[in-house]
C-alpha positions as CSV (number, residue, x, y, z in Angstrom):
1,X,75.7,215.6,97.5
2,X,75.8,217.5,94.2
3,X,74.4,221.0,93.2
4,X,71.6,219.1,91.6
5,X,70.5,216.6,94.5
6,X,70.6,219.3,96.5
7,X,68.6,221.2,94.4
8,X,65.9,218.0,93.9
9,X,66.6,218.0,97.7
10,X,65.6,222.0,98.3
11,X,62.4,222.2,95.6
12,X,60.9,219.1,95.4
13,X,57.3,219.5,97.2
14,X,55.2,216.8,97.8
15,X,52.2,217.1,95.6
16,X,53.1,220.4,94.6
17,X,52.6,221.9,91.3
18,X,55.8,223.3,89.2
19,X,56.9,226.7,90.5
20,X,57.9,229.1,88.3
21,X,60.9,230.6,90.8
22,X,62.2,226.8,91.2
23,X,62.2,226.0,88.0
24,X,63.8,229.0,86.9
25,X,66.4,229.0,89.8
26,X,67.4,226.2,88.7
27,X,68.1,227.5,85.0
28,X,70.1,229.9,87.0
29,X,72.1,227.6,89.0
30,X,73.0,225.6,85.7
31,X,73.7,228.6,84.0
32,X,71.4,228.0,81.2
33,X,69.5,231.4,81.7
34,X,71.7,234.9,83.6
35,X,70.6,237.0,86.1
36,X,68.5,239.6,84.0
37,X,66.6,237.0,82.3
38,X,65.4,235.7,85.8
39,X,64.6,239.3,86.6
40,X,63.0,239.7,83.7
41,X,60.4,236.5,83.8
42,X,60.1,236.8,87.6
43,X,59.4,240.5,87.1
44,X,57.1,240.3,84.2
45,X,53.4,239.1,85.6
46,X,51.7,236.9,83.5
47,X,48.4,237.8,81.9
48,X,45.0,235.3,82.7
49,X,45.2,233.4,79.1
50,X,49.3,232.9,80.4
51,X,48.4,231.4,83.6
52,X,46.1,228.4,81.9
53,X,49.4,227.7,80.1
54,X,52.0,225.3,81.9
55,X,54.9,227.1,83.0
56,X,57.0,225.3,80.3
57,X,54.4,226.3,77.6
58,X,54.7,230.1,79.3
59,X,58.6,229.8,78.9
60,X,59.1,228.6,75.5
61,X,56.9,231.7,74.1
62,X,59.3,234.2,76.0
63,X,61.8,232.8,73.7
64,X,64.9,233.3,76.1
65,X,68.1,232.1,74.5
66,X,69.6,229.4,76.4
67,X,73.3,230.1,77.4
68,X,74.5,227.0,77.2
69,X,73.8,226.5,73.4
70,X,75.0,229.5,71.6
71,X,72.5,230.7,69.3
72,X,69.9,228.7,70.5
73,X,66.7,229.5,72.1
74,X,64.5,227.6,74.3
75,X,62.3,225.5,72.9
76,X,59.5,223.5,75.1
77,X,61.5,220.5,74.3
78,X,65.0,221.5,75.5
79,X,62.9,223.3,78.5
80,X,61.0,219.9,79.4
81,X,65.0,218.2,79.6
82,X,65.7,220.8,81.6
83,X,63.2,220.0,84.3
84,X,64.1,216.2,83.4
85,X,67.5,217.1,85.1
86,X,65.7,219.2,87.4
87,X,63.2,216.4,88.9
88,X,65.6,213.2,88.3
89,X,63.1,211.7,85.7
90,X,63.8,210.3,82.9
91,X,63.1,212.4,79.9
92,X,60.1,210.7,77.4
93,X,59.8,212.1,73.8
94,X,56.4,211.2,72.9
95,X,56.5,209.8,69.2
96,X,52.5,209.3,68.5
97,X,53.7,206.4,65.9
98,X,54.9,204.2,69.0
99,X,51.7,204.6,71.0
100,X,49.4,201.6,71.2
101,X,46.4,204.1,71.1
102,X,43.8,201.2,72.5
103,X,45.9,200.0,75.4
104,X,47.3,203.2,76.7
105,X,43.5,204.7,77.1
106,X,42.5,201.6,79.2
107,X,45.0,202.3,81.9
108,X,42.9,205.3,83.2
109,X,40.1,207.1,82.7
110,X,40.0,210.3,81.0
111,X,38.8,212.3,84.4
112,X,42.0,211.0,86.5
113,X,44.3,211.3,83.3
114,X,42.9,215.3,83.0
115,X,42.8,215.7,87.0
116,X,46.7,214.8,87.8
117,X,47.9,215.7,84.2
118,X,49.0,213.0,83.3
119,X,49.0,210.2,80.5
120,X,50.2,206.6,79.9
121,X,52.6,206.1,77.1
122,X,53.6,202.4,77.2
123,X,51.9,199.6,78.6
124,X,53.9,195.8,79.1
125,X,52.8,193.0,81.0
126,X,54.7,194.2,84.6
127,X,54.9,198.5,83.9
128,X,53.4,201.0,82.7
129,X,55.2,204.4,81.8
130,X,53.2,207.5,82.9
131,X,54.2,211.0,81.3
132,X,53.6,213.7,83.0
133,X,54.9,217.7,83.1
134,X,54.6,217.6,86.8
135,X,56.8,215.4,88.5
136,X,56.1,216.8,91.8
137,X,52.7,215.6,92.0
138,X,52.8,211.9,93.1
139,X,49.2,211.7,94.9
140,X,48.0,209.2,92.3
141,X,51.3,207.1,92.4
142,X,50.2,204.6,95.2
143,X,46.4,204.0,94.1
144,X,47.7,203.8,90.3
145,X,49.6,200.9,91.1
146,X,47.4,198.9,93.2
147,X,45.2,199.2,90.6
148,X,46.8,197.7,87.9
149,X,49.3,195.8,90.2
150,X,51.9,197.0,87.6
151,X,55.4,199.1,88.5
152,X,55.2,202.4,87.4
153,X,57.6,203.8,85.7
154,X,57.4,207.7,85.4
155,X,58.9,210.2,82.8
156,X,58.9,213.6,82.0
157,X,57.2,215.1,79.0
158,X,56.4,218.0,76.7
159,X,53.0,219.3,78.4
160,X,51.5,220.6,74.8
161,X,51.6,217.1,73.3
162,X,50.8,215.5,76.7
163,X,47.2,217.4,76.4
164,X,46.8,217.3,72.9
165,X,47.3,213.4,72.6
166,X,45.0,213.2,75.8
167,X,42.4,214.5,73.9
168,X,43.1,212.9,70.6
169,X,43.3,209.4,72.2
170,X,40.2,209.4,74.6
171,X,37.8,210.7,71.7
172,X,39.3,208.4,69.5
173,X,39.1,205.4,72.0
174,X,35.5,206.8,72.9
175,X,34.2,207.0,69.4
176,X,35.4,203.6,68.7
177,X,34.0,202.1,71.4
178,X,30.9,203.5,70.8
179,X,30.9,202.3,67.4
180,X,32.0,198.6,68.6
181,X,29.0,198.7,70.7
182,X,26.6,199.8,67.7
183,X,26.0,196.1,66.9
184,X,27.5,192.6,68.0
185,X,30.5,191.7,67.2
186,X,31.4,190.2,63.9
187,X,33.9,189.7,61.6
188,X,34.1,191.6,58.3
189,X,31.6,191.6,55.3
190,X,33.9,189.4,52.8
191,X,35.9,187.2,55.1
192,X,36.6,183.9,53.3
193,X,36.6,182.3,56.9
194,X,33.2,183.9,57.9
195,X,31.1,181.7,60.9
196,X,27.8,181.8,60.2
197,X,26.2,183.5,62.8
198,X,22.3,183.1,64.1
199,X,20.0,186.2,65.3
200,X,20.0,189.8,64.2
201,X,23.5,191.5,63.1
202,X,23.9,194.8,62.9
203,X,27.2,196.7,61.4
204,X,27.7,200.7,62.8
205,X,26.3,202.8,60.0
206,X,28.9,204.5,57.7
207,X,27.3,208.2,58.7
208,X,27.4,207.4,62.4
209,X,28.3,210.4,64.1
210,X,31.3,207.9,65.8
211,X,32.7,206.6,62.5
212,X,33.0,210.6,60.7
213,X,34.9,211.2,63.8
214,X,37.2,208.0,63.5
215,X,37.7,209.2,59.4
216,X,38.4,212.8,60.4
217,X,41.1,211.4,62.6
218,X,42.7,209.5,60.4
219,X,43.4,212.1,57.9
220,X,43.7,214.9,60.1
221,X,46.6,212.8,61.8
222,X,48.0,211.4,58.5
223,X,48.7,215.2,57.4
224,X,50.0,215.9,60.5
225,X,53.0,213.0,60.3
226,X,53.5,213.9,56.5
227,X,52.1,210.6,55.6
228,X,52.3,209.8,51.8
229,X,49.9,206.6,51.9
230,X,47.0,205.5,54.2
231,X,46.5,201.3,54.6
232,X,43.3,200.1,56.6
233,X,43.9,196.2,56.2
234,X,41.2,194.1,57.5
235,X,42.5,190.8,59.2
236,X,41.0,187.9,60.8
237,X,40.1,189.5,64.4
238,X,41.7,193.1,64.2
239,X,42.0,195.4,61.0
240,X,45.5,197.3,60.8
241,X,45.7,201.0,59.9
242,X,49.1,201.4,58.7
243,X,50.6,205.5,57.3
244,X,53.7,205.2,55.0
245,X,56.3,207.9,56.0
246,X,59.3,208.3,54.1
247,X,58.9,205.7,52.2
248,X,58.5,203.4,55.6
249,X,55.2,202.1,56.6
250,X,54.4,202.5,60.2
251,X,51.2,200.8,62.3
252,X,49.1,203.6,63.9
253,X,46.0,201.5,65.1
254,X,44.4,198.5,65.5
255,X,40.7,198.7,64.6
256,X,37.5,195.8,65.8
257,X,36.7,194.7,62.3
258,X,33.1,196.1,62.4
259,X,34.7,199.5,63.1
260,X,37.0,198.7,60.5
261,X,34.1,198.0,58.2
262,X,32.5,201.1,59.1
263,X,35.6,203.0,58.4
264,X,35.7,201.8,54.9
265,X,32.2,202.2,53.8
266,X,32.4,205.9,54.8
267,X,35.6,206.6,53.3
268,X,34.4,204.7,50.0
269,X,30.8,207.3,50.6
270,X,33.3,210.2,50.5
271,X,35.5,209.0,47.3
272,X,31.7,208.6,45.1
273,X,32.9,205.1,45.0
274,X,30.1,202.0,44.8
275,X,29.5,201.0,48.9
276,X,27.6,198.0,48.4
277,X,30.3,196.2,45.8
278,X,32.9,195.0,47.6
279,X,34.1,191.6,45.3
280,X,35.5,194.2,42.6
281,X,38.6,196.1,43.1
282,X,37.2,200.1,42.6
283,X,39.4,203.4,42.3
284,X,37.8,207.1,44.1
285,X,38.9,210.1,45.2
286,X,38.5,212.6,48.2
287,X,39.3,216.6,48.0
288,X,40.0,217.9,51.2
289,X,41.9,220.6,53.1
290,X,44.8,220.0,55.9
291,X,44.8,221.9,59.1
292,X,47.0,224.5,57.7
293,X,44.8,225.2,55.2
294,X,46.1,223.5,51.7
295,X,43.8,221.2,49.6
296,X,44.9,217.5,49.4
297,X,43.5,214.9,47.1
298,X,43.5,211.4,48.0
299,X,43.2,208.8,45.9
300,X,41.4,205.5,46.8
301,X,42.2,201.8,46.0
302,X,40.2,198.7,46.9
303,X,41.1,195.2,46.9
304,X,39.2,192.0,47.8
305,X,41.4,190.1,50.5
306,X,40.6,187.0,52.5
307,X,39.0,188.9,55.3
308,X,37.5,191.7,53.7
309,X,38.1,194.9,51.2
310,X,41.6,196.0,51.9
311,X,41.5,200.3,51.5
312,X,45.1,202.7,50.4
313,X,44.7,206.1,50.1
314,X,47.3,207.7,48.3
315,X,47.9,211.6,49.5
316,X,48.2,213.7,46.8
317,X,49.5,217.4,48.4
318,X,49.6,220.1,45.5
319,X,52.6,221.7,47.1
320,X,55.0,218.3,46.8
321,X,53.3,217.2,43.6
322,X,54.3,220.3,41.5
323,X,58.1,221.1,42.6
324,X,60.8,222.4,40.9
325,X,63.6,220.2,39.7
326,X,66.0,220.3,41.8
327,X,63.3,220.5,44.8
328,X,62.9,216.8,43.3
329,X,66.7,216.2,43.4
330,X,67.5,216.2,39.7
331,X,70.7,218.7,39.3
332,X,74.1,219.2,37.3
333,X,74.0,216.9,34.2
334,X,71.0,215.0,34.9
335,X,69.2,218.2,34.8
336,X,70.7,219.5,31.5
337,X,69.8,216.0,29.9
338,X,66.6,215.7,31.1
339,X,65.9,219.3,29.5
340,X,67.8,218.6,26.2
341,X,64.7,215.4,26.0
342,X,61.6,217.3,26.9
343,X,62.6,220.2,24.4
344,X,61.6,218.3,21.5
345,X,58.4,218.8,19.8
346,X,58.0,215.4,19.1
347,X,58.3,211.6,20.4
348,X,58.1,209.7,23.0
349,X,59.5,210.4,26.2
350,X,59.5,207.5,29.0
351,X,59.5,207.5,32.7
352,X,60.5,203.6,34.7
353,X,60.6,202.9,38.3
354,X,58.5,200.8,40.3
355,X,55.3,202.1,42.7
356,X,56.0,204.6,44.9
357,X,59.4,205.8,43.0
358,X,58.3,209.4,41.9
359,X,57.4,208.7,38.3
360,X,53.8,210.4,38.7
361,X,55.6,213.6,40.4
362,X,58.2,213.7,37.9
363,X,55.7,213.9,35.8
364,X,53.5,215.7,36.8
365,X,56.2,218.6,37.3
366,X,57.5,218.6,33.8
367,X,54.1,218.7,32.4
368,X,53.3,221.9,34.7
369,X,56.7,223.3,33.2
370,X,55.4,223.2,29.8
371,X,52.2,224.0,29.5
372,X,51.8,227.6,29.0
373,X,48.6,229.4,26.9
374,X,50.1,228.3,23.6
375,X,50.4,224.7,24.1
376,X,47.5,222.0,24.7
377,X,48.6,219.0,26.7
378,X,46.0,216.1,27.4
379,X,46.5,213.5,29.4
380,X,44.9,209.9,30.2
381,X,45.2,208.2,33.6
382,X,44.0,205.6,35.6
383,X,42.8,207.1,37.5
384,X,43.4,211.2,37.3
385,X,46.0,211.4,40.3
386,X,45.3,215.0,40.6
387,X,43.2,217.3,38.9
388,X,45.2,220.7,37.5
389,X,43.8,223.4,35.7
390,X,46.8,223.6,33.7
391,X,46.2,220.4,31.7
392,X,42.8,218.6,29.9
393,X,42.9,215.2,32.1
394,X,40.6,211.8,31.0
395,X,40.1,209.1,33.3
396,X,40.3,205.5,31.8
397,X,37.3,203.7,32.4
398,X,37.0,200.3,31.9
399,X,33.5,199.9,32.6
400,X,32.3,201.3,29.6
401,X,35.3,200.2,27.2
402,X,37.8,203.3,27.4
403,X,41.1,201.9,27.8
404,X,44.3,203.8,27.0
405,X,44.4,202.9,23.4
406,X,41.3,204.0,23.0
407,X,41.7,207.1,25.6
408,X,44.5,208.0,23.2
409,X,42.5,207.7,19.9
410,X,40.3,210.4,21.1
411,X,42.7,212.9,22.5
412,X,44.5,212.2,18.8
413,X,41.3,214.2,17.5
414,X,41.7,217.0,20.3
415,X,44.6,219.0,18.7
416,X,46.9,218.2,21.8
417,X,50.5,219.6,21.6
418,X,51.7,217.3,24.4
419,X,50.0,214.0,25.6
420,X,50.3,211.9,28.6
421,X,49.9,208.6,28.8
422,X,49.5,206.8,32.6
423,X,51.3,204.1,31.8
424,X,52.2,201.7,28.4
425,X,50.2,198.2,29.5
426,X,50.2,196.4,26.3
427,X,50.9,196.6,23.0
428,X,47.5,198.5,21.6
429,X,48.2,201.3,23.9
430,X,52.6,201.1,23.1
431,X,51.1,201.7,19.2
432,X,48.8,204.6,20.0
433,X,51.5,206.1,21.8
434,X,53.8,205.3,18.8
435,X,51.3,206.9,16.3
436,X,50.8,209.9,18.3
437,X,54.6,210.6,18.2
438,X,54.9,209.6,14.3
439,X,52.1,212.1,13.9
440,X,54.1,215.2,15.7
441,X,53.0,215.4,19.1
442,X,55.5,215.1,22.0
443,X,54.6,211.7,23.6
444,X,55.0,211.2,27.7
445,X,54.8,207.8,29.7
446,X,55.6,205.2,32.1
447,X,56.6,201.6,32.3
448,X,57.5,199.3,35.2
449,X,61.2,198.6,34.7
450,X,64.1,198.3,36.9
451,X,66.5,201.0,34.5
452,X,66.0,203.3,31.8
453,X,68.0,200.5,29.3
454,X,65.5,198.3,30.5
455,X,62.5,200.1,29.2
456,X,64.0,199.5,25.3
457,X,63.8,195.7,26.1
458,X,60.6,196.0,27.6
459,X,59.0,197.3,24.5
460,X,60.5,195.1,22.3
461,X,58.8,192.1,24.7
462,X,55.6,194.0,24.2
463,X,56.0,193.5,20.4
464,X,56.8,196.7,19.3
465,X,59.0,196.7,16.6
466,X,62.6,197.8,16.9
467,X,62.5,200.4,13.9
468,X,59.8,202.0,15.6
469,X,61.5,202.2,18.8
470,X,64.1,204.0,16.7
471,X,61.6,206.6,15.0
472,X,59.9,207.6,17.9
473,X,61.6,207.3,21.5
474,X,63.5,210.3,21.9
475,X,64.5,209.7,26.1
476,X,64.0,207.2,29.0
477,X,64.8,208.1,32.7
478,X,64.7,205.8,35.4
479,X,64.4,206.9,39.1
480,X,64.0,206.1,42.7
481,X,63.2,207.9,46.0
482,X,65.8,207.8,48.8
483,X,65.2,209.3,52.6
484,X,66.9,212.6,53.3
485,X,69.1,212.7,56.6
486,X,67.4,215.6,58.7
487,X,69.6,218.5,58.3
488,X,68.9,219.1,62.3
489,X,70.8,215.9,63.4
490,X,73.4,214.3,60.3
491,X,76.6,214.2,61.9
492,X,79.7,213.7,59.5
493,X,81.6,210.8,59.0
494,X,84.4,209.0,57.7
495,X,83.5,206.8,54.3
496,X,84.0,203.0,54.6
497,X,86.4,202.3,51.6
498,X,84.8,198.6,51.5
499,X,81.4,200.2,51.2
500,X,82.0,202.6,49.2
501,X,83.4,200.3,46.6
502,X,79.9,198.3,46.9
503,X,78.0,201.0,45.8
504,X,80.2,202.4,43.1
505,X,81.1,199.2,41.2
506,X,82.4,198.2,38.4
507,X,83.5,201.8,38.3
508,X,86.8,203.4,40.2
509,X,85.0,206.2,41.9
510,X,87.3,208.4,44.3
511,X,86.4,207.7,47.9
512,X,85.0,211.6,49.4
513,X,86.7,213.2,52.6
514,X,83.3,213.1,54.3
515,X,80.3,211.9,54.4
516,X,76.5,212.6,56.7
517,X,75.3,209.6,59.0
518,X,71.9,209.5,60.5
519,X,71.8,210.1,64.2
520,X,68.1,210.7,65.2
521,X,66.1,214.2,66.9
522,X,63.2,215.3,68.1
523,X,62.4,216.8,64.5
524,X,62.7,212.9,62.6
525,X,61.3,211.1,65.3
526,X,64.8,209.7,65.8
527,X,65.1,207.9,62.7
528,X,67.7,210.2,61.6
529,X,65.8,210.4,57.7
530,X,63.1,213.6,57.2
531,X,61.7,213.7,53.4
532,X,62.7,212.4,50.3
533,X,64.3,212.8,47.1
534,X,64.9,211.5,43.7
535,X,68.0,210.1,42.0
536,X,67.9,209.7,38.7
537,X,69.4,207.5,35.5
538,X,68.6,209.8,32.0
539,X,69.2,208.0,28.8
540,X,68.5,210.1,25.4
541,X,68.4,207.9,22.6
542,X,71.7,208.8,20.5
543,X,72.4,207.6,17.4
544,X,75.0,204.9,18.5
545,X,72.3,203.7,20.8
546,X,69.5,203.4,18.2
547,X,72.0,201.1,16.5
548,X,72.0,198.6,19.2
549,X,68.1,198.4,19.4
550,X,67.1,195.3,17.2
551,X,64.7,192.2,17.8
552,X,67.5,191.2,20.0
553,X,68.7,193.5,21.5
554,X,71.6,192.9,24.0
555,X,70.4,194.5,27.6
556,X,74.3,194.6,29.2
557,X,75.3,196.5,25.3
558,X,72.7,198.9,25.7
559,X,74.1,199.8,29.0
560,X,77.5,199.6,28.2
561,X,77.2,202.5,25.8
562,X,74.6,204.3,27.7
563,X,77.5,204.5,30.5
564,X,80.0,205.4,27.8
565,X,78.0,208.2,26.6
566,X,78.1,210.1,30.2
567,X,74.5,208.4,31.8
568,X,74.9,207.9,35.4
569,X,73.3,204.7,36.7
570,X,71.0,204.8,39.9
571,X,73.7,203.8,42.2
572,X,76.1,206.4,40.7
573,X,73.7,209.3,41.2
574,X,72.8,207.8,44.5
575,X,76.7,208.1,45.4
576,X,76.7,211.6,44.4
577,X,74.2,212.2,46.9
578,X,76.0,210.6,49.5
579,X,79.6,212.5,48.6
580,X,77.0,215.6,49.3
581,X,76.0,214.4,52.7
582,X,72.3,214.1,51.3
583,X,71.9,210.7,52.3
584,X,73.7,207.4,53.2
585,X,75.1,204.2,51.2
586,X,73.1,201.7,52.8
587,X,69.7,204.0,51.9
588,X,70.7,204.2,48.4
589,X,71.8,200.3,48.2
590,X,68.0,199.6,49.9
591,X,66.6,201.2,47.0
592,X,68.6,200.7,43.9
593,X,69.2,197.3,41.8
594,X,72.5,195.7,41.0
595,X,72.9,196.0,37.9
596,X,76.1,193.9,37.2
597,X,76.4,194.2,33.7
């Protein structure tokens, strides 16, 4: 028998609460803590608020350093292994993402969850996996499983999140429920496939106390996993609520369509947006705070679907909108050519990349960068993504006739410096933009291309003319987003000389000693990726290029001499990144085009 049966052998008490001298001998034994810091906890009594902590809780705000990982401290985490080890369970990081909210809460009831501390994480059609912070406790074992005449599987778990997702989940579940039973169950308002149903039907009110505390939850727990979008898709029996995280959209619940319904409607309440239209797509927003604190503004988006109004919010945090450049990833020469563009007094500087690719931070950052007291810049959006103080911001209304060309008109007579301009649609608003820069002002924008070459092309389809093109756009810069490997976990590697030649063709590019590959933690939820950043393809308008911008211009010429005069394509600065350790080559080939002209 080995130290450690012996030890499960010696401490483990049936239906006995974690002891503090067990659990701590058996740091000792593994030589994870010394002698003095056993002395020390054992000696030092714990005050009333410590006692109503669990002793893992208690131990990870002593901070002792753990001997076995130089440098390191305990955490709860690495202390919850340790009683892992300690117990013979299998260790269970709770990811909230992976729990099926709805099925895990109809295991138990809250009151025998609470009483034995524990919680169900995963439910199949023969086991159920039970987390719990006290594997000694195993009253509930037998009973459990007759009831649900499933196996059991137990873990062991971080106590903190085991009580905080206890609570989270039951209210949730509860306010649902509550909700559902508000009125008889239908499907949504706006369902092509609607039954037509006989007798009194009643949907939960959008101000029902249940509903505000489904909303709150939702955004509270959006914030909390550093979600950048919110989805609430309504489908035929069930309505999806999906959070995009990194670029990666996730499922988070499943929602009874009348709750679903419910959900909306408040939600639409909250952005000032109109409740009882729901054949039109509408735009709102919401200001609100996180838990920490900062304001966030969301921004809404409806869309008529098949089984009813299909809701994204888009997150809009201050602190990630308004970023330095190289916070966004733009360094070295990008950098110096992005500021030789925006230095110009006047024309027309372009920003192309599809949804979701950074354009409106980009741009959002540059903007903040130059407006100081002596400058005016205006801008016209659709909608306003976020309001700053910093810059005179008009909303495009279609309602009432005020598109961007006509948006632009008006700002034309405001003495503006600097405009900004959403996005170039059509050829009324590419002409406004065109006059504005003909007229002195400094011109920004963006178009949905797949390169910066691209965007001269684009144009040119719009019906501008090519001489224009040539007066007035002074720079176009393309960009994506790619995932960040968490700095906690990247491991280095050796470079695939196969791969490597993928990414960086038609160019010889030296193969780097090292690279970063993902690996997975506790801090990325094990996908090995945490936060984003750009790469970027900057194109001024030089001379020689101007000269190849006619009614026909040739797309794989404009890029041949774009590359000739120094500009980086996606995949290039995407490379760079990955020479850095920043990120890997399949994440940058997931994002980027192949451009093989």
């Amino acid at each position: 028998m080995t130290a450690t049966e012996e030890r499960q052998k010696n401490t483990r008490k049936k239906n006995s609460l974690l002891d503090l001298g067990d659990f701590l001998q058996g740091l000792l034994s593994d030589e994870r803590i010394n002698q003095e810091d056993y002395d020390y906890v054992v000696a030092n009594r714990r005050s009333l608020e410590d006692r109503d902590k669990h002793i893992l809780h208690y131990l990870a705000d002593l901070e002792l350093e753990d001997r076995k990982a130089e440098g390191r401290k305990f955490d709860i985490e690495s202390l919850t292994m340790a009683l892992s080890t300690q117990s013979g369970q299998d260790y269970y990081r709770i990811d909230p993402l992976k729990i099926d909210s709805a099925a895990v809460t109809e295991v138990m009831s809250l009151a025998f969850t609470q009483r034995h501390h524990i919680l169900a994480v995963e439910v199949t059609p023969y086991q159920v996996t039970i987390a719990s912070a006290e594997p000694y406790i195993d009253s509930w074992e037998t009973d459990l499983g007759h009831v649900l005449k499933k196996k059991i599987n137990r873990v062991v778990s971080n106590p903190v999140e085991i009580k905080r997702l206890t609570t989270d989940l039951y209210s949730l579940s509860s306010s649902i429920s509550s909700a559902t039973l508000g009125g008889p169950q239908k499907k949504g308002i706006g369902n092509l496939e609607q039954m037509l149903e006989l007798g009194p039907m009643k949907e939960p009110e959008a101000n029902d106390q249940h509903i505000v505390k489904v909303v709150d939850w939702l955004l509270q727990y959006a914030f909390e996993q550093r979600a950048s979008d919110i989805h609430i898709e309504p489908r035929r029996e069930k309505g999806n609520v999906r959070f995009r995280i990194d670029g990666i959209l996730y499922t988070v619940y499943a929602l009874p369509m009348q709750v679903l319904a419910a959900v909306t409607s408040r939600l639409k309440i909250l952005g000032r947006m109109d409740v009882t239209e729901k054949r039109k797509p509408q735009d709102g927003r919401i200001k609100t705070k996180s838990a920490n604190g900062n304001e966030v503004e969301l921004r809404l988006s409806t869309l008529p679907t098949a089984f009813g109004e299909k809701l994204v919010m888009r997150i809009f945090d201050p602190e990630v909108l308004l970023k330095p450049f190289q916070e966004l990833g733009l360094v070295s020469d990008d950098l110096n050519r992005w500021q030789d563009i925006i230095k110009n007094n006047n024309g027309i500087v372009i920003i192309t990349g599809p949804t979701g690719s950074g354009k409106t931070t980009t741009l959002y950052s540059t903007l903040k960068m130059l407006a100081s007291e002596e400058v005016n810049v205006c801008t016209i959006e659709d909608p306003i993504e976020m309001v700053e103080d910093s810059f005179n911001q008009m909303q495009v209304q279609e309602n009432i006739n005020l598109n961007f060309a006509d948006g632009v008109k008006a700002l034309l007579r405001q003495d503006p410096d600097i405009i900004m301009i959403g996005e170039i649609r059509d050829l009324a608003t590419a002409e406004m933009a065109i006059q504005a820069a003909l007229t002195g002002h400094l011109v920004f924008t963006t178009l949905h291309t797949n390169d910066a070459p691209s965007a001269i092309t684009r144009l040119l389809e719009l019906g501008v003319p090519s001489y224009l093109i040539k007066a007035t756009v002074i720079g176009i810069m393309a960009q994506r987003l790619v995932r960040v490997l968490c700095p906690h976990c990247k491991q280095q590697t050796d470079v695939d000389a196969e791969v490597w030649e993928a990414l960086t063709k038609p160019w010889k590019v030296k193969l780097p000693n090292k690279a970063a590959e993902a690996t997975g933690c506790l801090e990325c939820r094990e996908t090995g990726f945490k936060g984003r950043e750009g790469i970027y393809e900057v194109m001024p308008l030089t001379e020689a290029l101007q000269s190849l911008v006619d009614n026909k211009s040739d797309l794989p010429a404009l890029r041949k001499q774009a590359y000739k005069e120094g500009m980086l394509s996606l995949r290039l600065s995407g490379a760079q990144k990955v020479a850095a350790g920043l990120t890997t080559v399949k994440e940058i080939l997931r994002v980027t085009p192949d451009n093989k002209n």
